[in-house]
C-alpha positions as CSV (number, residue, x, y, z in Angstrom):
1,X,-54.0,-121.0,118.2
2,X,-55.0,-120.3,114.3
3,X,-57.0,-122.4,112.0
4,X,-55.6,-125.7,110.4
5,X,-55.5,-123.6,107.3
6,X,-53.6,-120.9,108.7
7,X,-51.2,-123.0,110.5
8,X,-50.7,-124.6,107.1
9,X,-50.3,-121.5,105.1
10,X,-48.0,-120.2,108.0
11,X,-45.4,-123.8,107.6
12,X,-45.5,-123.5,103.7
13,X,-44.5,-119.5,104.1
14,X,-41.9,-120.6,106.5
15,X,-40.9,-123.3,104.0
16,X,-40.7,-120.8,101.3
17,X,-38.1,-118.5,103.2
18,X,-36.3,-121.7,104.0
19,X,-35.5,-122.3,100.6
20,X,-35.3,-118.8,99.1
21,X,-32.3,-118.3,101.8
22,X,-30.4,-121.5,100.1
23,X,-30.5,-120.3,97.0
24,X,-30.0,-116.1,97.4
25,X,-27.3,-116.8,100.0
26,X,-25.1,-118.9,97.2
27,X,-25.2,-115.2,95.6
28,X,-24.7,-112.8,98.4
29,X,-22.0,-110.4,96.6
30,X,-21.1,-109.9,100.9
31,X,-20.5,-113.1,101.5
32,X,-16.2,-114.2,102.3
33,X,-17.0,-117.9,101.3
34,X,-18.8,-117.6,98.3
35,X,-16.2,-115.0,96.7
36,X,-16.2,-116.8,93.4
37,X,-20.1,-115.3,92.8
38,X,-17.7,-111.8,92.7
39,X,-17.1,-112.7,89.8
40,X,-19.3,-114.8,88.0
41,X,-22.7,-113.4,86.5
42,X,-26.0,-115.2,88.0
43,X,-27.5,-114.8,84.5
44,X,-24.5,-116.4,82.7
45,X,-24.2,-118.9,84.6
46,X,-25.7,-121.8,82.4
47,X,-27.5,-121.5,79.2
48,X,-30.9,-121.6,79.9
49,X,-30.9,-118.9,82.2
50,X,-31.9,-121.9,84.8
51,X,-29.9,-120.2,87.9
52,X,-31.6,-116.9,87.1
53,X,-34.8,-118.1,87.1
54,X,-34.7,-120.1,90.0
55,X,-33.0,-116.6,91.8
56,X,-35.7,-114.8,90.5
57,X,-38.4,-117.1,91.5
58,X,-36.7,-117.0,95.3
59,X,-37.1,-113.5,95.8
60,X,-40.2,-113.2,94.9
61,X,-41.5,-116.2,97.4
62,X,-39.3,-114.5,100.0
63,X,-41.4,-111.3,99.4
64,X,-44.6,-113.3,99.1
65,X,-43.3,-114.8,102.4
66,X,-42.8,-111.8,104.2
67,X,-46.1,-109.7,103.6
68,X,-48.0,-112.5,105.3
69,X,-46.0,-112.4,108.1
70,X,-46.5,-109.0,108.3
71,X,-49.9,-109.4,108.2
72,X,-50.2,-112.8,110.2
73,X,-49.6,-112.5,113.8
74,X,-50.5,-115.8,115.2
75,X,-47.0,-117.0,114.8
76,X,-44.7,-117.0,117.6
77,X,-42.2,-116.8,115.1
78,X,-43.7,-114.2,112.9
79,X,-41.2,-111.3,113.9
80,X,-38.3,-113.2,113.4
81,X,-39.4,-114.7,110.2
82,X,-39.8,-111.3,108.8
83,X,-36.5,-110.0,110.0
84,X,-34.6,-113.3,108.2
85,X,-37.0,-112.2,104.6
86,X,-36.1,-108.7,105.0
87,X,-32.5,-109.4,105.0
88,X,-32.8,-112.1,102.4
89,X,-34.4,-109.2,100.4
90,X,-31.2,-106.9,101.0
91,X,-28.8,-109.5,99.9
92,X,-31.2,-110.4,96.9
93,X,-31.3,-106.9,95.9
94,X,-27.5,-105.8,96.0
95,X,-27.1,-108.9,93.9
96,X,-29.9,-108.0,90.7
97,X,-28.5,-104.5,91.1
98,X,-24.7,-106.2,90.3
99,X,-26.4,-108.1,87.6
100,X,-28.0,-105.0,86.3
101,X,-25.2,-103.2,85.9
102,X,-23.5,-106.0,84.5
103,X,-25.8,-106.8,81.5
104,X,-25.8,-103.5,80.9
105,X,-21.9,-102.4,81.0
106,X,-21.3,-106.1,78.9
107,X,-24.2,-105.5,76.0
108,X,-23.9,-101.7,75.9
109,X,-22.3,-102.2,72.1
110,X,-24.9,-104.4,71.5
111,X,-27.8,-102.1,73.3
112,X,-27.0,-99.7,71.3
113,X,-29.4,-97.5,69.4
114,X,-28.6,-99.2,65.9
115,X,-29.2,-102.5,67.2
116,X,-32.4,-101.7,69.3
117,X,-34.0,-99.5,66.6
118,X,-33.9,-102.5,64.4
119,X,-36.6,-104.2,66.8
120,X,-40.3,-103.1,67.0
121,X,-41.6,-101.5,70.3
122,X,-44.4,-103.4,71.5
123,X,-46.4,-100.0,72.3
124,X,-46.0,-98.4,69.2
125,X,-45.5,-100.6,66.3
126,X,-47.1,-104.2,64.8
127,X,-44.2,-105.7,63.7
128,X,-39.7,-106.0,63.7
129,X,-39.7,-104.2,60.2
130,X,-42.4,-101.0,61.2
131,X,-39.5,-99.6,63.2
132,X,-36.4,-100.7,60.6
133,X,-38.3,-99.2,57.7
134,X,-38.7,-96.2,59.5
135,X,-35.6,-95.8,60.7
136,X,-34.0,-96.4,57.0
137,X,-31.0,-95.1,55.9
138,X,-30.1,-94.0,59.3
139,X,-29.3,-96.7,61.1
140,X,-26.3,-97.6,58.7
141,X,-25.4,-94.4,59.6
142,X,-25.1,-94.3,62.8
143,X,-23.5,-97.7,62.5
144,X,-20.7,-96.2,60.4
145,X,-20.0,-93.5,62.9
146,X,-20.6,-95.4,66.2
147,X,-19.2,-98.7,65.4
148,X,-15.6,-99.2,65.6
149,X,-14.0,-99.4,62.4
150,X,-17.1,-99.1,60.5
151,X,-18.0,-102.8,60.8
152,X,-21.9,-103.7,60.9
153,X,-23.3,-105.5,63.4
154,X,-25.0,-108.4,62.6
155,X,-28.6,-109.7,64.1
156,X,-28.1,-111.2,67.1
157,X,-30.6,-112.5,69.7
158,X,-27.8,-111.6,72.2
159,X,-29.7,-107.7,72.6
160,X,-32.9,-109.7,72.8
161,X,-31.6,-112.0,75.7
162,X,-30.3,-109.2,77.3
163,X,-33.4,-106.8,77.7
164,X,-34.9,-109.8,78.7
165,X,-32.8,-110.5,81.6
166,X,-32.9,-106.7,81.9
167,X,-36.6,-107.0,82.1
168,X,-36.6,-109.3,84.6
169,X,-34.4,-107.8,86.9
170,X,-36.1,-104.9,86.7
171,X,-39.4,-106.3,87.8
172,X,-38.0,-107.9,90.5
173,X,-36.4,-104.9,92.2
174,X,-40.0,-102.7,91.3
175,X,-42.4,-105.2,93.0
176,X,-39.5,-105.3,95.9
177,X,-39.7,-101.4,96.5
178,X,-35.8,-101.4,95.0
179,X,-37.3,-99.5,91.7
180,X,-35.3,-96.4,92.0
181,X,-32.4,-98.0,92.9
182,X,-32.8,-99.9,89.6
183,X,-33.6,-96.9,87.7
184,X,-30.8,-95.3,89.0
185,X,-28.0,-97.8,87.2
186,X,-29.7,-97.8,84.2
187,X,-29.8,-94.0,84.1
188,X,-26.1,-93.6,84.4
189,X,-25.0,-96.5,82.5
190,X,-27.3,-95.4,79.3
191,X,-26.8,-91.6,79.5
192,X,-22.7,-92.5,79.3
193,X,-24.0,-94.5,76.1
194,X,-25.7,-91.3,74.5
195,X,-23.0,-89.1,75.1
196,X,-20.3,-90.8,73.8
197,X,-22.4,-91.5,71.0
198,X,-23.2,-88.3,70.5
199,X,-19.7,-87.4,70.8
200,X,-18.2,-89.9,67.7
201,X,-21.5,-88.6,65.7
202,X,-19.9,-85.2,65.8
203,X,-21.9,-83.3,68.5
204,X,-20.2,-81.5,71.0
205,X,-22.3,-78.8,73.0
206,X,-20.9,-75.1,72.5
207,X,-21.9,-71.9,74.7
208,X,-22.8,-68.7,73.0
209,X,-19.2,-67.2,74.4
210,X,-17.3,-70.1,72.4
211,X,-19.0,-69.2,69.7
212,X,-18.6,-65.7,70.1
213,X,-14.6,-66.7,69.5
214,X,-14.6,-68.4,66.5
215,X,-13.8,-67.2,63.6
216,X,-16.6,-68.9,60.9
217,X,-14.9,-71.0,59.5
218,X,-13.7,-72.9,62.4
219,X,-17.7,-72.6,63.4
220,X,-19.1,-74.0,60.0
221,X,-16.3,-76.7,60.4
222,X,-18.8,-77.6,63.8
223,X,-22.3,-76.8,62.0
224,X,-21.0,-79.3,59.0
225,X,-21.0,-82.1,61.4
226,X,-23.8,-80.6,63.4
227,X,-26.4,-81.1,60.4
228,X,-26.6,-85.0,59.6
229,X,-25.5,-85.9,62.8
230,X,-28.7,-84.2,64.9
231,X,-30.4,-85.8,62.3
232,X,-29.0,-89.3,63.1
233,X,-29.7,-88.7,66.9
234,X,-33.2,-87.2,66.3
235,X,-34.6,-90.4,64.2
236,X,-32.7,-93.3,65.6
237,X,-30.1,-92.5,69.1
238,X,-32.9,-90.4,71.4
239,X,-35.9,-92.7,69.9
240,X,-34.3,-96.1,70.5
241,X,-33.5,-94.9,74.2
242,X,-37.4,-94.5,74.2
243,X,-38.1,-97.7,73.0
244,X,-35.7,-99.4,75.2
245,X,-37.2,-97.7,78.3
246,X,-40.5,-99.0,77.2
247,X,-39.4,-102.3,76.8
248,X,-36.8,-102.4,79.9
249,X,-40.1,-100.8,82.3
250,X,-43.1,-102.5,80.1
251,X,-45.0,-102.8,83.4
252,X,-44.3,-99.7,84.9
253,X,-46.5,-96.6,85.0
254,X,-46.0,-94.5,81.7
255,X,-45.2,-91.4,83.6
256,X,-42.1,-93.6,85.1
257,X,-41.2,-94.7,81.3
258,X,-41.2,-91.2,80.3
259,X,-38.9,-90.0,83.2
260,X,-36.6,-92.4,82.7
261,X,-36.2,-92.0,79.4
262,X,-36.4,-87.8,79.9
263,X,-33.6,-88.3,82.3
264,X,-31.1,-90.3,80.1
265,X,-31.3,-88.4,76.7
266,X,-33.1,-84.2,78.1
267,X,-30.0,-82.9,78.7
268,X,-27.8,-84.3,75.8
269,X,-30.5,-83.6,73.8
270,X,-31.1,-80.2,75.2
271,X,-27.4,-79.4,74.9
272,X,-27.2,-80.0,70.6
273,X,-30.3,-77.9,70.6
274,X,-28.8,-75.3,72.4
275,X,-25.6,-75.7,70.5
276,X,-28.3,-74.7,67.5
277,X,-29.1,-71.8,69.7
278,X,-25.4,-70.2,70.4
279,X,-25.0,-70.8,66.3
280,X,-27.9,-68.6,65.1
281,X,-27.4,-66.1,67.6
282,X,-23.4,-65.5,66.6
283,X,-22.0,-62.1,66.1
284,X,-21.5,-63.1,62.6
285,X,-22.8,-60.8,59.8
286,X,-25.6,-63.0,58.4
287,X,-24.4,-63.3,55.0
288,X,-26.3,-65.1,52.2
289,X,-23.5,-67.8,51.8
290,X,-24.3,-68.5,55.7
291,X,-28.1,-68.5,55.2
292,X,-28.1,-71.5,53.8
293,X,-26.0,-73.4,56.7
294,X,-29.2,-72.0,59.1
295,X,-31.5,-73.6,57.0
296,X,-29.7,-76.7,56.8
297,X,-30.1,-76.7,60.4
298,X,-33.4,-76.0,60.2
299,X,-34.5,-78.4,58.4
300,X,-32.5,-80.7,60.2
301,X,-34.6,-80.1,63.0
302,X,-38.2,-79.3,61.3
303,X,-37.8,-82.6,59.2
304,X,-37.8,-85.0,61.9
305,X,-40.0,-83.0,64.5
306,X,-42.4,-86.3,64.6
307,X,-39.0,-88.1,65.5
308,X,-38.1,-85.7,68.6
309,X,-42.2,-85.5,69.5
310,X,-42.5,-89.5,69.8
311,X,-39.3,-89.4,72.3
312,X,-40.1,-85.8,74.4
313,X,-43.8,-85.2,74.3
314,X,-44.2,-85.9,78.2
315,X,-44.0,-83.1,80.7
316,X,-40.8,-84.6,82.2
317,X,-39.1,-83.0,78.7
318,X,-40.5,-79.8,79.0
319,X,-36.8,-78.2,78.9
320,X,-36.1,-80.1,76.1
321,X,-39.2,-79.0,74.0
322,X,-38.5,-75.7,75.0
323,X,-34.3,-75.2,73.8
324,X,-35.5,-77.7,70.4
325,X,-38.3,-74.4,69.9
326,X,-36.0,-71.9,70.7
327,X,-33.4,-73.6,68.2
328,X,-36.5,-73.4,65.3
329,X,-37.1,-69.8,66.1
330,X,-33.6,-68.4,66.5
331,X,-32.7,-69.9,63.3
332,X,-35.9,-68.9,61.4
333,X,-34.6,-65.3,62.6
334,X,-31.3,-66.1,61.2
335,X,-32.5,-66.9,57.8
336,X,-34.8,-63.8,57.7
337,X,-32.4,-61.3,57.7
338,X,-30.4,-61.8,54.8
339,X,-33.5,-62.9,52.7
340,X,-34.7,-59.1,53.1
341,X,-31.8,-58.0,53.1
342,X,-30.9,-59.2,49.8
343,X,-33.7,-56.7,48.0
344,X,-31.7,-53.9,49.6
345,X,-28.3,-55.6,48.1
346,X,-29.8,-55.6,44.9
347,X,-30.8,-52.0,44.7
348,X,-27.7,-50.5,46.0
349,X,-25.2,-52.4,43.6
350,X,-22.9,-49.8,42.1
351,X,-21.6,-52.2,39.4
352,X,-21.0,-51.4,36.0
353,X,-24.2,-50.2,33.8
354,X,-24.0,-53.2,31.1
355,X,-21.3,-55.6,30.2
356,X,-19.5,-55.7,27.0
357,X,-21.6,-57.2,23.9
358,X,-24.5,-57.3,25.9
359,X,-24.0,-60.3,27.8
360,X,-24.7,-61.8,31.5
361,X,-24.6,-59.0,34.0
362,X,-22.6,-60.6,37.1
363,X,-25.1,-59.4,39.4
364,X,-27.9,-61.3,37.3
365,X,-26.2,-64.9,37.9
366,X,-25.5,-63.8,41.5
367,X,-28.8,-63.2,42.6
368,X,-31.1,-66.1,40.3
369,X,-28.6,-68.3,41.9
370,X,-29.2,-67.8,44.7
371,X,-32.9,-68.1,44.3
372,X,-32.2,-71.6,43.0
373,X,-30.5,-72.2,45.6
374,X,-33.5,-71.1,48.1
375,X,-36.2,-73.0,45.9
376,X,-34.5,-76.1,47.4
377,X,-35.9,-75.4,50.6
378,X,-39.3,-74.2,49.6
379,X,-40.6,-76.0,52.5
380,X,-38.9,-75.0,55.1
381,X,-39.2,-71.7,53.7
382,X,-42.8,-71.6,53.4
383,X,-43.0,-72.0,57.3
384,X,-40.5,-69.6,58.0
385,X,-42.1,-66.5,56.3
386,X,-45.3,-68.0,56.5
387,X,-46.5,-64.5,59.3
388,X,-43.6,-62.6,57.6
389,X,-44.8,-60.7,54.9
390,X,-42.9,-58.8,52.1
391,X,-41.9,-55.1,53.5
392,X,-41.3,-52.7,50.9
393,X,-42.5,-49.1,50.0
394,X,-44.5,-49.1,47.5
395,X,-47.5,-51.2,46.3
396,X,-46.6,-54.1,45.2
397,X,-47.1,-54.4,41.3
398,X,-50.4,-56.8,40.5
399,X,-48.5,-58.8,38.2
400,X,-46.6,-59.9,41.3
401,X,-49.4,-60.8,43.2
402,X,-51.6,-62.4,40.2
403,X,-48.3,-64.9,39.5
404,X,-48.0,-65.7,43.8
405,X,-52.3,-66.6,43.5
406,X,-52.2,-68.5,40.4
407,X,-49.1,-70.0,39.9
408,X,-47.6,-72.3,42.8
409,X,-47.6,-75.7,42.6
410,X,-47.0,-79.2,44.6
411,X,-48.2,-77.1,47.4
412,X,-45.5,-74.0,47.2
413,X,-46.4,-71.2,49.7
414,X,-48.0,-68.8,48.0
415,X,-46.2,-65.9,50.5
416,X,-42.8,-67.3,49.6
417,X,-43.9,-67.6,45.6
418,X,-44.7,-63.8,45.9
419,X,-41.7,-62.9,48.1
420,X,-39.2,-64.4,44.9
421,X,-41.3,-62.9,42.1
422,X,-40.4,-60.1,44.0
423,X,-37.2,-60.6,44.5
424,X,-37.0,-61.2,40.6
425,X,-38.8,-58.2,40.0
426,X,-36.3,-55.5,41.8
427,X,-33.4,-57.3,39.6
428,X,-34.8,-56.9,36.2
429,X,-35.6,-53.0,37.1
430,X,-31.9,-53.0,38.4
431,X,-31.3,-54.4,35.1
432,X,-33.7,-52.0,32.9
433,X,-32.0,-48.7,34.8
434,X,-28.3,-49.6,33.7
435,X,-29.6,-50.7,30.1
436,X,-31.0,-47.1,30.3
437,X,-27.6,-45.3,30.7
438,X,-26.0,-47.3,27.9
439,X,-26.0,-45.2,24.7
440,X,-26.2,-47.8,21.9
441,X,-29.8,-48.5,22.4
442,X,-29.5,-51.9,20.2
443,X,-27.2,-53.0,22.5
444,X,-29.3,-52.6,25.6
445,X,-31.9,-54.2,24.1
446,X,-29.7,-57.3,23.7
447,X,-28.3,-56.5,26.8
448,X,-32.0,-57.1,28.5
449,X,-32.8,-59.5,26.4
450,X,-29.4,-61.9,27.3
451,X,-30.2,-61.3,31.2
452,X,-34.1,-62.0,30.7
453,X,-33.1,-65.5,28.9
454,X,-30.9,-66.2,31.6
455,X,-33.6,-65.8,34.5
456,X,-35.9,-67.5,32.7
457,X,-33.9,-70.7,31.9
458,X,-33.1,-70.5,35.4
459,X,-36.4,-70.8,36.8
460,X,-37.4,-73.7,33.8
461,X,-34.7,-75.6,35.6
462,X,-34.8,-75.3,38.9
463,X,-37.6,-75.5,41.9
464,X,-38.4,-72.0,41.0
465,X,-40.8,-73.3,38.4
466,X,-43.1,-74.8,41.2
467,X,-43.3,-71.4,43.1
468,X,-43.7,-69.0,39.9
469,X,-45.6,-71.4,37.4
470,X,-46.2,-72.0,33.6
471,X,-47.9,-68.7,32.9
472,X,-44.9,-66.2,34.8
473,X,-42.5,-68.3,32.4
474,X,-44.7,-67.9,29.5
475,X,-45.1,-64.1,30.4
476,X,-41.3,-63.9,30.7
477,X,-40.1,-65.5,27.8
478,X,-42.7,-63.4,25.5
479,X,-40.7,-60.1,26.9
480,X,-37.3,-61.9,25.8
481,X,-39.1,-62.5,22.0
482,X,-39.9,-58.7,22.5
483,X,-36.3,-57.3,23.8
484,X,-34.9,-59.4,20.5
485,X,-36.8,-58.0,18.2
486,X,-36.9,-54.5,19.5
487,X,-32.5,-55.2,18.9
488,X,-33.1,-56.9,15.8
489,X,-35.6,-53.5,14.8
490,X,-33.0,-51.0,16.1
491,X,-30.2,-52.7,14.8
492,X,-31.3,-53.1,11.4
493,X,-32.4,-49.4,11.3
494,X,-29.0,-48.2,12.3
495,X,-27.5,-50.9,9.7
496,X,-29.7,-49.3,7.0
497,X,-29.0,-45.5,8.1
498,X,-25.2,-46.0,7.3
499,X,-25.5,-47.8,3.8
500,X,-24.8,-45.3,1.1
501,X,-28.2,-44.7,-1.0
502,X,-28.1,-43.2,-4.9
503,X,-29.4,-39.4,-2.9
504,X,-25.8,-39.4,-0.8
505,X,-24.4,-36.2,-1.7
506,X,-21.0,-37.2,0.2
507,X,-19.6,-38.7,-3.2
508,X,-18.9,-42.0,-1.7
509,X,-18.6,-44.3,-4.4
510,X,-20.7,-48.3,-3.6
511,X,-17.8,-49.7,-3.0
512,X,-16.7,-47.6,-0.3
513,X,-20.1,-47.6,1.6
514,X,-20.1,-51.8,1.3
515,X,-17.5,-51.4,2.8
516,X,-18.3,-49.3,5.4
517,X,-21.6,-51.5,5.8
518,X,-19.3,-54.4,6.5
519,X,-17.2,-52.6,9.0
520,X,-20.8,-51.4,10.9
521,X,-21.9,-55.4,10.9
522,X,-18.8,-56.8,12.5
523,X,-17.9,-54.1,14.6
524,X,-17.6,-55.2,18.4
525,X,-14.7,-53.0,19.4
526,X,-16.5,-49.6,19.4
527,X,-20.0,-51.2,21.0
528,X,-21.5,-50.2,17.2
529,X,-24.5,-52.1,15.7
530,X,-25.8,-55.3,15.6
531,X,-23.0,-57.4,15.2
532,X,-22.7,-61.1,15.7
533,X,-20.8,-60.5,18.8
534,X,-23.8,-59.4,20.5
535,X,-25.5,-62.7,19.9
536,X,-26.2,-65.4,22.8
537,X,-27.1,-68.4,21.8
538,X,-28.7,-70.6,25.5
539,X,-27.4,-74.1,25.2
540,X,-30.0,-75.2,28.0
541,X,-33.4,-75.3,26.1
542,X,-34.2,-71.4,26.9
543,X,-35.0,-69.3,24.2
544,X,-32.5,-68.4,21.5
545,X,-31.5,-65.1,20.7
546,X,-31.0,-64.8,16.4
547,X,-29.8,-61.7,14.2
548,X,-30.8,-62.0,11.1
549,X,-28.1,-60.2,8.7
């Protein structure tokens, strides 16, 4: 026989099983004469959460119960008393996981990523607001595009209750060996919840063979919803399912978190990347009009890398981490091409040598456009050709390289400052060889000097300013001063050659060479002179052109 105090543990261990089996066998989902518990939720039962907490409170004395029984064999009744825990553990278990499933399938509008990103994780962040400042404008976005209707949710402590009861269950079934089992329900039920909201947010995976049928427009119909809407499931969808695994397993071993969380939102999230992939890789000529859609997707990426690194920096997302870099790099490839292609464009266009009146050359407005239009996504930029250096022929000229060293500012790569002065550069030769085949040489001048003014407003108003700097605009609008006067110069001297003088031996009276002098100043028809036709004035604070006569 066992000590007094054994024999009194053993009586209040029995006790304990004796009372955990009244209150788990109300709830034993296989039980014929308790069928209204089918039905009826153990945590919605009253408001307190009373019957939940006493369930909860059972199980674990029956397990408590049980391990000393295992480990106490002076009871006759020890075997037996073990068998009667074990199955009250069973029945206990295929109850929480009924309840798990339940919360879950009931809350999972109100689990969802908008309304758990609005609440701090206790791991990572001090207080409620940390996480809804960072989220920002986001979360009202992904509130217009998951929510039915559009409507907001309001705060309600209903999510909080849940995880709660979510919590709870969950540490139950862990400390009772049931943890995969638990994991397993919340897996399925939340991974249904991030793909369908990855599916009203716009993102539907695509193979490299369904994008080799497309035509582009039906594809940039895709990549249009593709941008804002990985960026929506990069900062709030795929984080908040990291925070809620934190909070749902706050006890359980980090590398378990992770897994759980890898195994709910890798393969969706894999999938858009690799939907990122199939895109940059189409068979589609990589135009300069389609450039800029890869570096929308880019950036889309690049510009919430901390997001995707907080949510899939454990091994358990290594495939993840792997198709989100092979996204980054594809694209960067994609955007490449056409930016050095576009040197080559500029070189071989065939177009006309000058325009009439020596105005904007077509090819000009194209191409500084265009560079506006790239000085937008200097950053991005910057770490695309960052090892990517400018390939060309012949040495570059100094002037380029002193305006790259010198001139960038607010942090402008100094490779991608370089690579547009460049770029800039080819043009205005372009320019210089067709004003060279022109035959009015006053007209080239103002010819030069209209397509100058129009690159140089064009950088003093745009982001191109913060790559090439004060002194290249200085530099540039010095040469426009020069191309004016050089027409005003040549224009005047081909004014003066045609008035009649007092030496003209042609016996043209002064009223007939006025005249003629009149005809020379207002010509436009004939490409003749200096006439006001030429002159064009910039209504956007560049420099203005003048004739004086």
């Amino acid at each position: 026989m066992g000590s007094p105090n054994r024999s009194f543990s053993s009586v209040m261990m029995e006790d304990n099983i004796t009372t955990a089996e009244s209150i788990i066998s109300k709830w034993d989902v296989d039980s014929p004469s308790v069928s209204y518990t089918k039905v009826t939720s153990l945590f919605y039962q009253d408001d307190d959460r009373s019957s939940a907490l006493r369930f909860i409170s059972a199980v674990k004395e029956d397990q408590r119960s049980m391990l000393f029984f295992i480990s106490d064999r002076s009871s006759r009744d020890s075997h037996s008393l073990v068998v009667t825990a074990l199955q009250l553990r069973e029945s206990a278990m295929k109850r929480l996981q009924k309840e798990f499933h339940q919360i879950l399938s009931v809350n999972r509008d109100r689990l969802d990523p908008e309304s758990v990103s609005a609440r701090s994780s206790p791991l990572s962040l001090s207080s409620p607001d940390d996480l809804r400042s960072d989220f920002g404008d986001e979360i009202s976005l992904l509130d217009d595009e998951i929510k039915p209707g559009g409507d907001s949710m309001t705060e309600s402590p209903v999510p909080i209750q849940a995880e709660s009861d979510l919590r709870s269950i969950a540490e139950c079934m862990i400390s009772a060996g049931y943890g995969k089992e638990c994991t397993k329900i919340y897996r399925i039920l939340r991974r249904s919840i991030v793909d369908e909201s990855l599916y009203r947010l716009g993102i539907e995976r695509v193979t490299a063979s369904q994008v080799h049928k497309m035509d582009w427009d039906d594809l940039e119909i895709r990549v249009r919803s593709w941008i804002p809407a990985s960026k929506t499931a990069l900062r709030t969808l795929f984080r908040a399912e990291r925070v809620l695994c934190d909070r749902r397993d706050a006890d359980a071993p980090e590398r378990a978190r992770r897994a759980c969380c890898a195994a709910v939102s890798g393969e969706p999230a894999a999938g858009m990347f690799s939907s990122a992939e199939s895109v940059a890789t189409s068979k589609f000529k990589k135009s300069p009009e389609k450039m800029f859609r890869f570096l929308d997707m880019y950036e889309s990426i690049s510009d919430h890398w901390e997001d995707f690194q907080f949510t899939f920096s454990y091994e358990s997302s290594a495939a993840v981490r792997s198709h989100a870099t092979s996204a980054l790099v594809k694209l960067a490839d994609a955007i490449r091409r056409p930016l050095s292609e576009l040197e080559s464009a500029i070189q071989k266009d065939t177009s006309k040598s000058t325009v009439p009146g020596g105005g904007l050359h077509p090819l000009t407005r194209y191409v500084m456009n265009y560079l506006a239009f790239l000085a937008d996504y200097s950053r991005s930029l910057g770490d695309i050709l960052y090892d990517y250096p400018i390939q060309v022929r012949t040495p570059i000229p100094e002037s380029v390289l002193h305006s790259a060293a010198s001139s960038p500012t607010n942090g402008c790569d100094e490779n991608l400052s370089m690579r547009v002065a460049w770029i800039i550069l080819v043009l205005l030769c372009k320019l210089d060889g067709k004003a060279k085949k022109d035959k009015d040489v006053a007209l080239s001048y103002m010819f030069l000097a209209n397509n100058l003014n129009y690159v140089v407003v064009k950088v003093k108003g745009t982001n191109l300013k913060e790559m090439l700097g004060n002194e290249w605009v200085a530099n540039h609008e010095a040469k426009v001063r020069n191309y004016a006067a050089n027409y005003e110069r040549v224009g005047w001297s081909k004014g003066v050659s045609s008035m009649p003088t007092p030496f003209d031996g042609g016996g043209e009276t002064g009223e007939e060479g006025g005249g003629r002098a009149r005809r020379w100043w207002g010509s436009d028809e004939e490409g003749g002179g200096g006439g006001a036709t030429w002159v064009q004035r910039d209504g956007r604070g560049g420099v203005e052109i003048k004739v004086i006569g």
